[in-house]
Backbone and ligand atoms as CSV (ligand in chain L), in Angstrom:
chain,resi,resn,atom,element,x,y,z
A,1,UNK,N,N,-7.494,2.583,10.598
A,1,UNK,CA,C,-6.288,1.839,10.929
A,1,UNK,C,C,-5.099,2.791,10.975
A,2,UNK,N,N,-4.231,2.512,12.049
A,2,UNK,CA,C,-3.076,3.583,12.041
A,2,UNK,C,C,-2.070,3.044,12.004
A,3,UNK,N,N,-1.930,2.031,12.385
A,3,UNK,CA,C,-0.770,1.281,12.432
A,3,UNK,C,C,0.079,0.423,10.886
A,4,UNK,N,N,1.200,0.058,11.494
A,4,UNK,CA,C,2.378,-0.386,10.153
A,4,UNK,C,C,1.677,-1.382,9.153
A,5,UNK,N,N,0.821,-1.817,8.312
A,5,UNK,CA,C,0.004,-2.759,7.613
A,5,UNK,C,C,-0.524,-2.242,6.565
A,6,UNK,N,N,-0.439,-2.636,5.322
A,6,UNK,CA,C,-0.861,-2.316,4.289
A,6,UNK,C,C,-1.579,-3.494,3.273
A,7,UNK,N,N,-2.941,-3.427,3.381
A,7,UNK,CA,C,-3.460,-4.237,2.758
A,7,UNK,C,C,-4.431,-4.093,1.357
A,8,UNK,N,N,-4.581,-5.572,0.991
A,8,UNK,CA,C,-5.181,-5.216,-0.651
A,8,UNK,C,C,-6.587,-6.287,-0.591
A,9,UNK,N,N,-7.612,-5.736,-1.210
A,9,UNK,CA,C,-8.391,-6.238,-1.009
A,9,UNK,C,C,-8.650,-7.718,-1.654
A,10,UNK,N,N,-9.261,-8.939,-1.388
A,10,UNK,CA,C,-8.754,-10.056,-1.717
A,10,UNK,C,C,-9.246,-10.336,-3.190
A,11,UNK,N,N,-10.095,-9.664,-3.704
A,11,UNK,CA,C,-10.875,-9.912,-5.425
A,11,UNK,C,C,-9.976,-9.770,-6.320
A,12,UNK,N,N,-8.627,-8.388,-5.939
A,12,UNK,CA,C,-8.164,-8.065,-6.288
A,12,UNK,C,C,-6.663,-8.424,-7.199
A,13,UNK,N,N,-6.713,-9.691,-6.358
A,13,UNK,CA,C,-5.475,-10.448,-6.502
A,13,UNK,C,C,-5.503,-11.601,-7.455
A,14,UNK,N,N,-4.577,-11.919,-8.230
A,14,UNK,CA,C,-4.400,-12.905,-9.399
A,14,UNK,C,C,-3.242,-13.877,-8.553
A,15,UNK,N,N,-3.469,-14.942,-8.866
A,15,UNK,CA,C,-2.354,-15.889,-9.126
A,15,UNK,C,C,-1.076,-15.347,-9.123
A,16,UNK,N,N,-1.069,-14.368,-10.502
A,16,UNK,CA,C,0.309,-14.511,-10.862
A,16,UNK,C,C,0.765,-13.437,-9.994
A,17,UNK,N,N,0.239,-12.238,-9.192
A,17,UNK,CA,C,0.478,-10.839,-8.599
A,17,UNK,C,C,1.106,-11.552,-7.196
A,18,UNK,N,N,-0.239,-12.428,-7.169
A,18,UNK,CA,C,0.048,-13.118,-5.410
A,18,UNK,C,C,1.304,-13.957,-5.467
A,19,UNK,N,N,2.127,-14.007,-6.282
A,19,UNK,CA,C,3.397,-15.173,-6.322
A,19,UNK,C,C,4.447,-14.162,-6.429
A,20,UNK,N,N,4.380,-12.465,-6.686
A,20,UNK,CA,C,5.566,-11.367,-6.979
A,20,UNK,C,C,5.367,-10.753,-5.483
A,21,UNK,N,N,4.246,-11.030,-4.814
A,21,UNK,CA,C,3.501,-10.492,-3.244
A,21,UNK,C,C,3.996,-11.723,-2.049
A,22,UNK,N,N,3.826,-12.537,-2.590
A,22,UNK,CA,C,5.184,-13.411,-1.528
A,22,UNK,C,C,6.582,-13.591,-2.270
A,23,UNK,N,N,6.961,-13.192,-3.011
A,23,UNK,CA,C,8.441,-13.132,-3.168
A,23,UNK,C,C,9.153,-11.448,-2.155
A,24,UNK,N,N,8.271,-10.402,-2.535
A,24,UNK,CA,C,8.507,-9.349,-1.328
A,24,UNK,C,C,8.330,-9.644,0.007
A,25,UNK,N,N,7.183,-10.078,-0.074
A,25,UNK,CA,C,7.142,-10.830,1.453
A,25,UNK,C,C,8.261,-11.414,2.350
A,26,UNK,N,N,8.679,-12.176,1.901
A,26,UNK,CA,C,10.321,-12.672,2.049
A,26,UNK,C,C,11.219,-11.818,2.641
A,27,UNK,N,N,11.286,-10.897,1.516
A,27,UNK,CA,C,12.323,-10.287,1.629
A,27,UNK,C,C,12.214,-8.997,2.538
A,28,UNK,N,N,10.628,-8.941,3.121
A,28,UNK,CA,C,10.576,-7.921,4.251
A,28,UNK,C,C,10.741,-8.181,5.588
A,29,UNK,N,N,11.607,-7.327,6.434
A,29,UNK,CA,C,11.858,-7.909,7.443
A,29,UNK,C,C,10.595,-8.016,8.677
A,30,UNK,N,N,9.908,-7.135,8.381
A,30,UNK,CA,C,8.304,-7.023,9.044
A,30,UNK,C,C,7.817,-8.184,9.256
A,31,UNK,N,N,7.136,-8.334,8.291
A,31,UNK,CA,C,6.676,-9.830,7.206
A,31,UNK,C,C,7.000,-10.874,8.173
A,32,UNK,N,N,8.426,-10.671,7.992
A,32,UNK,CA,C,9.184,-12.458,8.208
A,32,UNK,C,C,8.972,-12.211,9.623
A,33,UNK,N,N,9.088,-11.789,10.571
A,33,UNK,CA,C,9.553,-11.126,12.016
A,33,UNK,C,C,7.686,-11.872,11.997
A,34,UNK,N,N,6.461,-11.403,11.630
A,34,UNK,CA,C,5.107,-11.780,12.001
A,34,UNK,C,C,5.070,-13.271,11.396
A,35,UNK,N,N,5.533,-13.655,10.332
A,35,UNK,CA,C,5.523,-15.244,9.515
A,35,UNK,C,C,6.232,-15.740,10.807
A,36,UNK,N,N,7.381,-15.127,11.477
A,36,UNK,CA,C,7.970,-16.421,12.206
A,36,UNK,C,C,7.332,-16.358,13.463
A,37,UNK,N,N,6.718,-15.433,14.008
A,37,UNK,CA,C,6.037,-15.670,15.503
A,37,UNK,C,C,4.538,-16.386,15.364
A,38,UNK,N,N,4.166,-15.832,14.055
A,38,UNK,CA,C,2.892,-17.126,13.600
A,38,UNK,C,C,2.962,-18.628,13.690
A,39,UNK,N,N,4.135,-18.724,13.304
A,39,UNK,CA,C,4.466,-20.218,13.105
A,39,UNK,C,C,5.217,-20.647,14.655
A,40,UNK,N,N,5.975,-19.581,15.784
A,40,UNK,CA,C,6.008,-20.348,16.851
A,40,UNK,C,C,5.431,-19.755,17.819
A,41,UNK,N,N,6.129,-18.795,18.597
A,41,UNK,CA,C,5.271,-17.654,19.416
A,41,UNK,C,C,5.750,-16.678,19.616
A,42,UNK,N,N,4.759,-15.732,19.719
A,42,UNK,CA,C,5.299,-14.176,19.887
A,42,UNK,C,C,5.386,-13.905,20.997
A,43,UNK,N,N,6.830,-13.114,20.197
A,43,UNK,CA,C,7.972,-12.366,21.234
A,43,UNK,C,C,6.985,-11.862,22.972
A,44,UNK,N,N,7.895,-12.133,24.063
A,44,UNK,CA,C,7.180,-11.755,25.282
A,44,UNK,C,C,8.412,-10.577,25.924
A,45,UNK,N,N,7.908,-9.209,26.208
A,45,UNK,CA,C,7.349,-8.412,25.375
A,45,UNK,C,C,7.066,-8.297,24.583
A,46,UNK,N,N,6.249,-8.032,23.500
A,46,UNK,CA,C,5.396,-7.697,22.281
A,46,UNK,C,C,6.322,-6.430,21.422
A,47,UNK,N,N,7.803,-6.266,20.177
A,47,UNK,CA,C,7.395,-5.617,19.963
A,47,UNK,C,C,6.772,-4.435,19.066
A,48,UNK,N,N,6.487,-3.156,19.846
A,48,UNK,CA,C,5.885,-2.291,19.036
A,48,UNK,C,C,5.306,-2.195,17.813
A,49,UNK,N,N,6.446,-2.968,16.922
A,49,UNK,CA,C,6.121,-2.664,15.471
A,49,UNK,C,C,4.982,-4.139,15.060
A,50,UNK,N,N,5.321,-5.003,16.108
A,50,UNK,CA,C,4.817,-6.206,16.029
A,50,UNK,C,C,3.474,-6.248,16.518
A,51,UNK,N,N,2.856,-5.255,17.225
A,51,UNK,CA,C,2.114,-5.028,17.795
A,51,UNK,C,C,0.345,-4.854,17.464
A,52,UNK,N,N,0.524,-4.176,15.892
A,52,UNK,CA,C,-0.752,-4.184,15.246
A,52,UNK,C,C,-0.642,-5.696,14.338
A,53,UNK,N,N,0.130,-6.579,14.292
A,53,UNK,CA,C,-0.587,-7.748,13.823
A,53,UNK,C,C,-0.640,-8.839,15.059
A,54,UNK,N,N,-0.475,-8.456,16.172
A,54,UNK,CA,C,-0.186,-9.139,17.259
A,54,UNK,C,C,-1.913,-9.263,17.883
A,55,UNK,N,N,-2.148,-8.073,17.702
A,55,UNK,CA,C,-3.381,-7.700,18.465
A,55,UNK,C,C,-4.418,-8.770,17.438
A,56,UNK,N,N,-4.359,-8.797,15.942
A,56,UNK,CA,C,-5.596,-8.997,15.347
A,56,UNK,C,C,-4.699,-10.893,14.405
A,57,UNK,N,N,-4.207,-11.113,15.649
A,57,UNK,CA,C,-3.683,-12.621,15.443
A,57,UNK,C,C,-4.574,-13.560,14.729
A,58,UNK,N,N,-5.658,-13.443,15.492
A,58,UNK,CA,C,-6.466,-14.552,15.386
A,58,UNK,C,C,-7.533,-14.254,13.444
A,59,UNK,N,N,-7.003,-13.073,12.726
A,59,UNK,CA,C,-7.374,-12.942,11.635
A,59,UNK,C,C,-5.789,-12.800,10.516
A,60,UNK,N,N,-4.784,-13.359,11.080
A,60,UNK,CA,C,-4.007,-13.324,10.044
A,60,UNK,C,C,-4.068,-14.932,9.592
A,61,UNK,N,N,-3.375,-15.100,8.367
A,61,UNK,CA,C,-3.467,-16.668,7.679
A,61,UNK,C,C,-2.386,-16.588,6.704
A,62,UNK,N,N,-1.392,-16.929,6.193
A,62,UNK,CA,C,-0.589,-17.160,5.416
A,62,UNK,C,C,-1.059,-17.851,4.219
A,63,UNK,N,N,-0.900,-17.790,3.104
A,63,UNK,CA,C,-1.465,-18.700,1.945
A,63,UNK,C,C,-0.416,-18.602,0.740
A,64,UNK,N,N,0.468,-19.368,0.453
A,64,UNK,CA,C,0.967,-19.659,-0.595
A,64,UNK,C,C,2.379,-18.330,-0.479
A,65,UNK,N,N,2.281,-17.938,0.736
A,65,UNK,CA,C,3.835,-17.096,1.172
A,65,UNK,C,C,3.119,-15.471,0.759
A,66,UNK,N,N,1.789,-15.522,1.219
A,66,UNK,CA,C,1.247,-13.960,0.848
A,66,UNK,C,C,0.480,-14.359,2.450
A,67,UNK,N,N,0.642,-12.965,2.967
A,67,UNK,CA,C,0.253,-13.267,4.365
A,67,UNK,C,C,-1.308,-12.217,3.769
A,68,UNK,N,N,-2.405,-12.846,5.279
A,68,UNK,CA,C,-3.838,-12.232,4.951
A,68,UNK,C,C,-4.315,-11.669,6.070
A,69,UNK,N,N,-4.966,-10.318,5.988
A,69,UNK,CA,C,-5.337,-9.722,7.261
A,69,UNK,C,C,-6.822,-10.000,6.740
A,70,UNK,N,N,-7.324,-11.079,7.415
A,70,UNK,CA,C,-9.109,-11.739,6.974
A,70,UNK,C,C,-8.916,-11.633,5.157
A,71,UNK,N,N,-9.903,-10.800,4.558
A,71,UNK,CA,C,-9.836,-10.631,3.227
A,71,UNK,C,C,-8.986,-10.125,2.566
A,72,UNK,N,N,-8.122,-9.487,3.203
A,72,UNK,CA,C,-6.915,-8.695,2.803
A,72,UNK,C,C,-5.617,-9.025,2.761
A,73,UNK,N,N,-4.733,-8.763,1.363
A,73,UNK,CA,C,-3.795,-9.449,1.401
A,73,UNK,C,C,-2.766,-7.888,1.772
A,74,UNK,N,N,-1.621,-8.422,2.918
A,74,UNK,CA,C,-0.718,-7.674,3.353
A,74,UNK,C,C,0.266,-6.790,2.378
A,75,UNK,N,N,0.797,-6.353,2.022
A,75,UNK,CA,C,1.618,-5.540,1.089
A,75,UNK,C,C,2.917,-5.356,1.737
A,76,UNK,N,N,3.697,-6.005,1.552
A,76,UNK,CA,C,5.200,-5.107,1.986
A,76,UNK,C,C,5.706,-3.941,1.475
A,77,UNK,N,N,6.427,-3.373,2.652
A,77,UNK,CA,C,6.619,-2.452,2.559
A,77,UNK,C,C,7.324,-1.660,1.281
A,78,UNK,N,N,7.863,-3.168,0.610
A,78,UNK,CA,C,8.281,-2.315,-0.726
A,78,UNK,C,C,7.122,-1.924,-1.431
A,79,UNK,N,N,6.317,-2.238,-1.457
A,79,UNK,CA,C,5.055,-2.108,-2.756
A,79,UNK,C,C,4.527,-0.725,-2.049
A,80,UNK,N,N,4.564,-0.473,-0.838
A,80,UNK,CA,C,3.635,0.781,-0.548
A,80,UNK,C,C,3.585,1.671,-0.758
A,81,UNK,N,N,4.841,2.639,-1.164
A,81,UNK,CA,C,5.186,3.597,-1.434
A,81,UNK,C,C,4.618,3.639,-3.400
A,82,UNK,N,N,4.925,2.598,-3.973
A,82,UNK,CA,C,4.354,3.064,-5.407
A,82,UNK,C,C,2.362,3.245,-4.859
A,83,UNK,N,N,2.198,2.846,-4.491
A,83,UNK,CA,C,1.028,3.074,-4.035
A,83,UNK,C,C,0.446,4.241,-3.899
A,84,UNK,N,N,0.956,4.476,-2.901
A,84,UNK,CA,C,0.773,5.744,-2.400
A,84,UNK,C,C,0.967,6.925,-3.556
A,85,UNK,N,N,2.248,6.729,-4.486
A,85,UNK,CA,C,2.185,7.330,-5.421
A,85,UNK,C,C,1.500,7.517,-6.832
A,86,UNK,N,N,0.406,6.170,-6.802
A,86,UNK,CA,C,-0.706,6.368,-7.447
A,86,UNK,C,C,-1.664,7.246,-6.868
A,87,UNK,N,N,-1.970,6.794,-5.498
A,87,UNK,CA,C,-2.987,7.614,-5.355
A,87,UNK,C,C,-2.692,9.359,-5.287
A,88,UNK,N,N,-1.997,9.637,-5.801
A,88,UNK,CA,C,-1.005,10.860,-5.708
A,88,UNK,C,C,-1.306,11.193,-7.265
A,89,UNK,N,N,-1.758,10.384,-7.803
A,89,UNK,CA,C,-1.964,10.947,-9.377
A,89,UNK,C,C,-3.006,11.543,-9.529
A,90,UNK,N,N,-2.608,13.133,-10.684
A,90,UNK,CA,C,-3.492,13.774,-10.784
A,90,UNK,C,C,-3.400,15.117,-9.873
A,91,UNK,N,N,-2.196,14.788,-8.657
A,91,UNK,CA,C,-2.504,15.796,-7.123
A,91,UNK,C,C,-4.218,16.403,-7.262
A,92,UNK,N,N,-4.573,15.245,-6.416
A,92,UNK,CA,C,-6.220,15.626,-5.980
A,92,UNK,C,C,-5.608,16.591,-4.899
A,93,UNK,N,N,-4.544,16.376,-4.105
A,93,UNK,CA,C,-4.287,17.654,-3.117
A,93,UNK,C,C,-4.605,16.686,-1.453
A,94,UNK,N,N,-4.417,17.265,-0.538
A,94,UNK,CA,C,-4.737,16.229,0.563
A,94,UNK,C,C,-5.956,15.639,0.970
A,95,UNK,N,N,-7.778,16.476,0.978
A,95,UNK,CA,C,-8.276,15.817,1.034
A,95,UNK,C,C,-8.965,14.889,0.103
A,96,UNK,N,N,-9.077,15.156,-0.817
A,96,UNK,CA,C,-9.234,14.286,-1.821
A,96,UNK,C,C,-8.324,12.832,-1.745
A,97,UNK,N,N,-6.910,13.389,-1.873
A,97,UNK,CA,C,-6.123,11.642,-1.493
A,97,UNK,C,C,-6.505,11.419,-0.542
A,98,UNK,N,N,-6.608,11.740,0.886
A,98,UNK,CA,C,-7.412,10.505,1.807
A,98,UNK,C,C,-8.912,10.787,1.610
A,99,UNK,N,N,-9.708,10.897,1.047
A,99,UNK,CA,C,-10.249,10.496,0.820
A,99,UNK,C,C,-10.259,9.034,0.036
A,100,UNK,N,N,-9.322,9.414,-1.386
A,100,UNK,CA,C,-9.475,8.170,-1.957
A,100,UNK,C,C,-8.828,7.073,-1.241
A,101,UNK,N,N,-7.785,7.292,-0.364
A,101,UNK,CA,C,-7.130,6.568,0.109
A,101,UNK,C,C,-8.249,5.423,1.223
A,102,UNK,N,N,-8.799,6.260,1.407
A,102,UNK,CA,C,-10.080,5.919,2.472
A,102,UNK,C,C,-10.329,4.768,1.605
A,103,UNK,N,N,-11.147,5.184,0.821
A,103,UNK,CA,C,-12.494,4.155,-0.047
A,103,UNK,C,C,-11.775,2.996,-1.163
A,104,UNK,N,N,-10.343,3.741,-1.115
A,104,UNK,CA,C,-9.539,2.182,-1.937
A,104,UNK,C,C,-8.407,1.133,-1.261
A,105,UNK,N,N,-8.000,1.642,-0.734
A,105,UNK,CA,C,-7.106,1.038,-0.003
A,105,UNK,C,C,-6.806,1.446,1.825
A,106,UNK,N,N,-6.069,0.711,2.145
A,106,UNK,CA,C,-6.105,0.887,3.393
A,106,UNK,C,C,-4.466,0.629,3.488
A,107,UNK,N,N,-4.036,1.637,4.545
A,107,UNK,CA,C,-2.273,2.368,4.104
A,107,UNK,C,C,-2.104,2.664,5.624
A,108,UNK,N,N,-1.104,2.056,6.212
A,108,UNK,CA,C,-0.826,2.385,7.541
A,108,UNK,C,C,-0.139,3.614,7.656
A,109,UNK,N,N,-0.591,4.438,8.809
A,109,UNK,CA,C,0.037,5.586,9.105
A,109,UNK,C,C,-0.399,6.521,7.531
A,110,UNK,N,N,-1.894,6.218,7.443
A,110,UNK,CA,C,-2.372,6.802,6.437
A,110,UNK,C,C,-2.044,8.399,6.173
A,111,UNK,N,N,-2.569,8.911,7.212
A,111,UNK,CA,C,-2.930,10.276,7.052
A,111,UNK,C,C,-1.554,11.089,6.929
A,112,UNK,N,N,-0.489,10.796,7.778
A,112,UNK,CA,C,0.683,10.825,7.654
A,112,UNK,C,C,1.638,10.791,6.737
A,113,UNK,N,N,1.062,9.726,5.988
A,113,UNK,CA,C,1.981,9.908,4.582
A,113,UNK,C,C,1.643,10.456,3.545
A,114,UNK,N,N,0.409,10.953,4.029
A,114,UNK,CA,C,-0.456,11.766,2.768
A,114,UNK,C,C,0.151,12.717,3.113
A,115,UNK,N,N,0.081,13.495,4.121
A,115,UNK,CA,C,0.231,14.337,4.033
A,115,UNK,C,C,1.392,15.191,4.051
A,116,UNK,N,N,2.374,14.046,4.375
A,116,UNK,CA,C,3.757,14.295,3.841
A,116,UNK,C,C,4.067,14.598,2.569
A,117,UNK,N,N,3.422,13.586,1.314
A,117,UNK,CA,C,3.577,13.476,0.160
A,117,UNK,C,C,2.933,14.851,-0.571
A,118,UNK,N,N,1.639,15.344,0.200
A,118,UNK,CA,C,0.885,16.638,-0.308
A,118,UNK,C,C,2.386,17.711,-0.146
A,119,UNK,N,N,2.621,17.787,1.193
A,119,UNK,CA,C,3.423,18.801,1.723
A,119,UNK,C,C,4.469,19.176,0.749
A,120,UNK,N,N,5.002,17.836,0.186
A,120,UNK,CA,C,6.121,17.822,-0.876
A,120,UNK,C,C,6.082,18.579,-1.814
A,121,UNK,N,N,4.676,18.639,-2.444
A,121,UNK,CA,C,4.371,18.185,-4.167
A,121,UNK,C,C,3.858,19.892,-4.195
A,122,UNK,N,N,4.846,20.852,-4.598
A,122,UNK,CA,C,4.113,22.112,-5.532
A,122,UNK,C,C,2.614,21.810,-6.010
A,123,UNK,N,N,2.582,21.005,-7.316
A,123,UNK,CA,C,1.118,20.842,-7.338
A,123,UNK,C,C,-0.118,21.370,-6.761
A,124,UNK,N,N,0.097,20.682,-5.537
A,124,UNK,CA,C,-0.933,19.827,-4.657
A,124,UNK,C,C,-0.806,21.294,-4.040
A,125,UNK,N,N,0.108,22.033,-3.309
A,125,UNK,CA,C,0.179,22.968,-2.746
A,125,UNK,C,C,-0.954,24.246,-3.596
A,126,UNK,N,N,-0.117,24.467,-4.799
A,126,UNK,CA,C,-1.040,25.505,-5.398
A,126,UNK,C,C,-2.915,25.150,-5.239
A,127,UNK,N,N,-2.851,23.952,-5.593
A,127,UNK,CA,C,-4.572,23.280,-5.142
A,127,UNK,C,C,-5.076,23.944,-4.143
A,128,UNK,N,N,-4.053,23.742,-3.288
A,128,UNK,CA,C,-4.870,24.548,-2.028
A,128,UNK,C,C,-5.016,26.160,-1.913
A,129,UNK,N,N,-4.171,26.476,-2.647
A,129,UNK,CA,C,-4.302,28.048,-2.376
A,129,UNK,C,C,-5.556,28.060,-3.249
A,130,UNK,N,N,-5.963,27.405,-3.842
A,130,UNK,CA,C,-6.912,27.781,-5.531
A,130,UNK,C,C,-8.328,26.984,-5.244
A,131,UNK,N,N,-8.333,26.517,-3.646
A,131,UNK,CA,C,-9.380,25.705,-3.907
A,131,UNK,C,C,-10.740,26.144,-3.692
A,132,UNK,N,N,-10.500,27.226,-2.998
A,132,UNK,CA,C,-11.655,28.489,-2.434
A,132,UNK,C,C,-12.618,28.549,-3.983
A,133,UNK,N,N,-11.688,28.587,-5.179
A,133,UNK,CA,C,-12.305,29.066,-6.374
A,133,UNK,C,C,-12.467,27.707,-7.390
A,134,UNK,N,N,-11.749,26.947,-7.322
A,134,UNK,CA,C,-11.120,25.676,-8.466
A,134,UNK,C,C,-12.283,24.527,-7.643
A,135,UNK,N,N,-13.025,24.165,-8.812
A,135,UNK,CA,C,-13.807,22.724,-8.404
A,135,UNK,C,C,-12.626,21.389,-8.205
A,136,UNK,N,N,-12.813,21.449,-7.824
A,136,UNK,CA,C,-12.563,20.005,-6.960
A,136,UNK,C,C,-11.856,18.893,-8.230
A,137,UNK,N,N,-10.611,18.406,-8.232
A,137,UNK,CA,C,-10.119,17.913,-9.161
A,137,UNK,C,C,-10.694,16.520,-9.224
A,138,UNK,N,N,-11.246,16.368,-10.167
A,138,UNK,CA,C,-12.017,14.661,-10.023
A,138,UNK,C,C,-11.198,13.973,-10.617
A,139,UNK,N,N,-10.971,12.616,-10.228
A,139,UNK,CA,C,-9.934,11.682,-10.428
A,139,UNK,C,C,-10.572,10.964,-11.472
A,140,UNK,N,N,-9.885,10.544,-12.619
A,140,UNK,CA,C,-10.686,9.879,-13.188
A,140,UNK,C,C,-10.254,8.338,-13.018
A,141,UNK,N,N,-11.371,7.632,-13.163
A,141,UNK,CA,C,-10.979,6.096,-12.356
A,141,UNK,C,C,-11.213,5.022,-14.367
A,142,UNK,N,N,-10.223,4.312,-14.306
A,142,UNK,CA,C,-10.341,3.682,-15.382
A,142,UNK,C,C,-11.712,2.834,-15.896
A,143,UNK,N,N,-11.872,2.947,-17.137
A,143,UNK,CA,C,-12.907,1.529,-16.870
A,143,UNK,C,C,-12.672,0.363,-16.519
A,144,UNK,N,N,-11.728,-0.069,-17.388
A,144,UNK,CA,C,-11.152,-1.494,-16.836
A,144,UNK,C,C,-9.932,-1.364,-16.651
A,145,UNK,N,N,-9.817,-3.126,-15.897
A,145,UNK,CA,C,-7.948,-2.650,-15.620
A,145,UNK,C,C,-7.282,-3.265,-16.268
A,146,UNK,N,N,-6.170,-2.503,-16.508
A,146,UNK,CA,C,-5.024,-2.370,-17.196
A,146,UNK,C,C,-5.356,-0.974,-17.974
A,147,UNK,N,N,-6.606,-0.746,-17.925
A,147,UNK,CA,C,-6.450,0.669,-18.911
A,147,UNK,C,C,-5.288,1.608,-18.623
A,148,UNK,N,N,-4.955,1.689,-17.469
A,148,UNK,CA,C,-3.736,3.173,-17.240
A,148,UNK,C,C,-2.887,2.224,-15.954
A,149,UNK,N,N,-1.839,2.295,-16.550
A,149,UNK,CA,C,-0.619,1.424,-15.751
A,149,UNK,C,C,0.101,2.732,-15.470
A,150,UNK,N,N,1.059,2.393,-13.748
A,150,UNK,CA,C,2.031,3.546,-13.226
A,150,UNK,C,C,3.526,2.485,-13.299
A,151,UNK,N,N,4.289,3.175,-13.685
A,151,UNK,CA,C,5.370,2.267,-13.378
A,151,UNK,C,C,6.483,3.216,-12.925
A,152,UNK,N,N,7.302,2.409,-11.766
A,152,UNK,CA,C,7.753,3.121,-10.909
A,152,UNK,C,C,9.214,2.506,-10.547
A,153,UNK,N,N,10.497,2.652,-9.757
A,153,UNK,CA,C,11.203,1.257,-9.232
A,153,UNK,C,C,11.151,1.650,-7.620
A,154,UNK,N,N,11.145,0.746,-7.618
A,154,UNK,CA,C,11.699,0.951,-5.845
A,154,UNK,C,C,12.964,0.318,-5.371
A,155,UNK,N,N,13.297,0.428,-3.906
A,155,UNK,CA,C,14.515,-0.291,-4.038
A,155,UNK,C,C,15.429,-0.026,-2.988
A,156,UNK,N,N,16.414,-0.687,-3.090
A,156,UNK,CA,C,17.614,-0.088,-1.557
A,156,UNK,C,C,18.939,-0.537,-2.633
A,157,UNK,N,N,20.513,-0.099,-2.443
A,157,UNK,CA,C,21.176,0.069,-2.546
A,157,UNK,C,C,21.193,-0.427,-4.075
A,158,UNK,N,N,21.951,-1.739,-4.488
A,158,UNK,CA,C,21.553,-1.783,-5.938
A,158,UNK,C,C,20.496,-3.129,-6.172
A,159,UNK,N,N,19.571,-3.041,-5.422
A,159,UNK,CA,C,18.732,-4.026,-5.485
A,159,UNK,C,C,17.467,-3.267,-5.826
A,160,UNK,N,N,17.167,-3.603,-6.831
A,160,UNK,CA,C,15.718,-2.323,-7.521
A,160,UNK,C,C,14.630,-3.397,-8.416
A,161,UNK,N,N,13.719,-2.911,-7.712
A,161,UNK,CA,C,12.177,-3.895,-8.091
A,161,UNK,C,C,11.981,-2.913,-9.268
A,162,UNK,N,N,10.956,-3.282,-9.979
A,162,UNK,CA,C,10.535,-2.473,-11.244
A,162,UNK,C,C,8.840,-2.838,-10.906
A,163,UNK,N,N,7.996,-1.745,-10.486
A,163,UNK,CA,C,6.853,-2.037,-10.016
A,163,UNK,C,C,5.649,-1.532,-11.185
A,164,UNK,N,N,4.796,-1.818,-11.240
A,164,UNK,CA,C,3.498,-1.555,-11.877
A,164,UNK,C,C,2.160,-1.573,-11.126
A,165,UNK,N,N,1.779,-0.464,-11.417
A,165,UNK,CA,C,0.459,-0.435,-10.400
A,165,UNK,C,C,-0.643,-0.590,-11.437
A,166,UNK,N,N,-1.492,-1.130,-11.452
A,166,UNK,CA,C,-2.840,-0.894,-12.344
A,166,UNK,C,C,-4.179,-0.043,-11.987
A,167,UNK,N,N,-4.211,1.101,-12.663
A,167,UNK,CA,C,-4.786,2.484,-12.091
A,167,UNK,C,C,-6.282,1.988,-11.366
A,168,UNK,N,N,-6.658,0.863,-11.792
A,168,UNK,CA,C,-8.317,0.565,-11.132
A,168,UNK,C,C,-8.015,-0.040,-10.169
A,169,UNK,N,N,-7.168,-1.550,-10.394
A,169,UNK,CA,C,-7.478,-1.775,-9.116
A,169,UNK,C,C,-6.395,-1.642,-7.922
A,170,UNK,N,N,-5.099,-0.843,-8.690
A,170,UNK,CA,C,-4.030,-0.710,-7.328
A,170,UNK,C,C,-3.490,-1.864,-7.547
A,171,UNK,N,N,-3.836,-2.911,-8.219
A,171,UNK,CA,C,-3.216,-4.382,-8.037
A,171,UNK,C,C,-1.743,-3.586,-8.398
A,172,UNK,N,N,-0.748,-4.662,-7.622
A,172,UNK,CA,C,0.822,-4.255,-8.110
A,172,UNK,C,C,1.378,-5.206,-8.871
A,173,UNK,N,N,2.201,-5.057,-9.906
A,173,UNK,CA,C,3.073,-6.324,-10.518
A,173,UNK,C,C,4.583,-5.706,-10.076
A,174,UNK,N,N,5.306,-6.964,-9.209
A,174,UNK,CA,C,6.540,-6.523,-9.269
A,174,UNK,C,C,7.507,-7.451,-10.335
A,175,UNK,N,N,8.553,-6.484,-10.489
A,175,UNK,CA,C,9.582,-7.702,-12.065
A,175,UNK,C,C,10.775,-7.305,-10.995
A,176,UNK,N,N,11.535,-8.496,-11.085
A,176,UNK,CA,C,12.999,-7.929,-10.987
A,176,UNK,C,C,13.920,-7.719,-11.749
L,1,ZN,ZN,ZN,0.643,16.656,-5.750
């Protein structure tokens, strides 16, 4: 997947996560822009940004103000970035994060932001000079969840979410 969509897999989700996942929802302008052409019709031209949930229409569903790509629940764009910065824990370095990025989640404009985020991070950089010799940094994955929580804020001007990721399953809790 390359396009703007960020989804969570549906096991994954609680009650109480899926009620802090449509309160962002709301408040994304993405989101609302696909909630409102769902509910009448989409824009003629199509666009662009509208374009990868346009195409796979006939598998989106709204439920309780958390929108669903089939099994997958959508993520706004606020939640993505702590995301991303889980899977950033540890700096596995770039292929390793998409890798994991691969097999846990699914992150639009994946490869891209990995590898932005690698590009950033000293860390991750030295990894690579060292990797010719250095085994391979293995991530360690919790047993259960809640074992290792990330907490992070996100935010725009003075409006700031206070996010929590839960290291197994990525589930997010947002507080305001
Ligand atoms: Zn790093």
């Amino acid at each position: 997947m390359d396009e703007d969509v960020f989804v969570i897999d549906e096991d994954q989700i609680t009650e109480f996560s899926a009620r802090k996942v449509a309160v962002a929802t709301r408040w994304d302008k993405l989101l609302c822009q696909v909630l409102r052409a769902m509910n009448s019709n989409w824009p003629n031209p199509i666009e662009k940004k509208l374009e990868p949930f346009h195409k796979r229409e006939s598998e989106l569903a709204i439920e309780n103000g958390c929108m669903f790509w089939g099994s997958k629940m959508v993520i706004p764009k606020e939640l993505q970035s702590a995301v991303l910065c889980e899977l950033h824990e540890g700096n596995p370095g770039m292929t390793k994060m998409k890798n994991l990025a691969r097999t846990r989640v699914l992150l639009p404009n994946m490869d891209r932001e990995i590898e932005e985020t690698v590009r950033k991070c000293l860390h991750c950089q030295d990894q690579r000079s060292e990797a010719a010799q250095a085994p391979v940094h293995s991530w360690e994955f919790p047993a259960k969840p809640w074992n290792r929580l990330h907490i992070d804020f996100a935010g725009h001007n003075d409006f700031h979410w206070k996010v929590i990721i839960d290291a197994r399953t990525k589930w997010p809790e947002l507080l305001l």
